[in-house]
C-alpha positions as CSV (number, residue, x, y, z in Angstrom):
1,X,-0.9,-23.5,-0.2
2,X,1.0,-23.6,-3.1
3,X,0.9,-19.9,-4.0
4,X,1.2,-18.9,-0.4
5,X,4.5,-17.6,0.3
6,X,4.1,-15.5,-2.7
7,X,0.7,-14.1,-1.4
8,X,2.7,-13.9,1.9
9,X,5.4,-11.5,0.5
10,X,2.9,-9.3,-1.4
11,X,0.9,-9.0,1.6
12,X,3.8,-7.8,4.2
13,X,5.5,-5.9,0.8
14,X,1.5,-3.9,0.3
15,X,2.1,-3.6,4.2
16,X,5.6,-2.1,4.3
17,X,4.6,0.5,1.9
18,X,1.7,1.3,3.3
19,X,3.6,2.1,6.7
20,X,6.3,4.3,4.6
21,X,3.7,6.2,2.9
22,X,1.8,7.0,6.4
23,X,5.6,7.8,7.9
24,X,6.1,10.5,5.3
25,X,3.1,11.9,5.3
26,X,3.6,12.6,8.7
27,X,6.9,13.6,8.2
28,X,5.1,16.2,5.5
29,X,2.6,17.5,7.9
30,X,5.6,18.4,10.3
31,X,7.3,20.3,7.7
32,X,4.2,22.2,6.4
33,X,3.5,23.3,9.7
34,X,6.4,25.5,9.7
35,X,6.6,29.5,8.2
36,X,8.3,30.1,5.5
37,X,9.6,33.6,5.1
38,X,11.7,33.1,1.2
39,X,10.1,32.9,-1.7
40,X,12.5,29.7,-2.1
41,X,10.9,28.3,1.3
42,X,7.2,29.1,0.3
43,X,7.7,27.3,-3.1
44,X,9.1,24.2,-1.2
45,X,6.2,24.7,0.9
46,X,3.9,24.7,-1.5
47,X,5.9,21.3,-3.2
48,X,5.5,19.5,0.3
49,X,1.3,20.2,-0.1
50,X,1.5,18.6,-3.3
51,X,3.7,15.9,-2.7
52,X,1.6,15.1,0.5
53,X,-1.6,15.1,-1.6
54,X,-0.3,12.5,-3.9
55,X,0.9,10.1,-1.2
56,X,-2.6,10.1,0.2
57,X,-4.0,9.1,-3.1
58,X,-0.9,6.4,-3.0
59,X,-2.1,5.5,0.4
60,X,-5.9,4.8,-1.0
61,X,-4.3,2.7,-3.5
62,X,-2.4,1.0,-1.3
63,X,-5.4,-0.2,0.6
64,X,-7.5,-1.4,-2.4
65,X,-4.5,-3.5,-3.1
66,X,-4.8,-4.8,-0.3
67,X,-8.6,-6.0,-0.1
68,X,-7.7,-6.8,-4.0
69,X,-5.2,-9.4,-2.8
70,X,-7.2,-10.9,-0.1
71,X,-10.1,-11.4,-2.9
72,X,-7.3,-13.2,-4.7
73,X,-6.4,-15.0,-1.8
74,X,-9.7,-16.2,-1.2
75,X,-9.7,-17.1,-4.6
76,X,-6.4,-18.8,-4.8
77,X,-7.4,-21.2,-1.5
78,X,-10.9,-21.9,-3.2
79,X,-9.2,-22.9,-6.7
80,X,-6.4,-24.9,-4.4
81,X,-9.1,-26.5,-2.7
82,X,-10.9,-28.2,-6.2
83,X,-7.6,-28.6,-7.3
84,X,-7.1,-31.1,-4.5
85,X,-10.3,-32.8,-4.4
86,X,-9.7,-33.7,-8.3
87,X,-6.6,-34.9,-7.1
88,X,-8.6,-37.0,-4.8
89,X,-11.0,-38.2,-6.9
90,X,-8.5,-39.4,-9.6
């Protein structure tokens, strides 16, 4: 309980950007989908691929953050909990 509302913000931070990622690699898809006649547009193109690539690699990270902060969450309570028994038993 004492580390809670900083687990709290983590969690809904790991959680906003795990929304914004998914958002723009939507947005990405849309704009890959289109033809592109310029050399300029095909080398954009060709940008968008990459930079949609590495937000799905962001994305993955993004959730083993998450299921890395609910192990330390889990943890946290546990270590909270013998805390407060020796607290307790004093």
């Amino acid at each position: 309980m004492m580390f809670q509302a900083t687990l709290d913000s983590v969690a809904f931070q790991l959680s906003d950007a795990k929304d914004t990622t998914r958002f723009a690699i939507g947005q990405l898809a849309q704009i890959s989908g289109l033809t592109w006649r310029s050399e300029a547009g095909r080398a954009f193109a060709a940008q968008v691929v990459e930079l949609s690539g590495r937000l799905q690699v962001l994305a993955g990270v993004l959730v083993d953050a998450e299921a890395y902060l609910a192990v330390a969450t889990n943890e946290i309570h546990a270590l909270e909990a013998r805390i407060n028994e020796q607290r307790m038993a004093s």
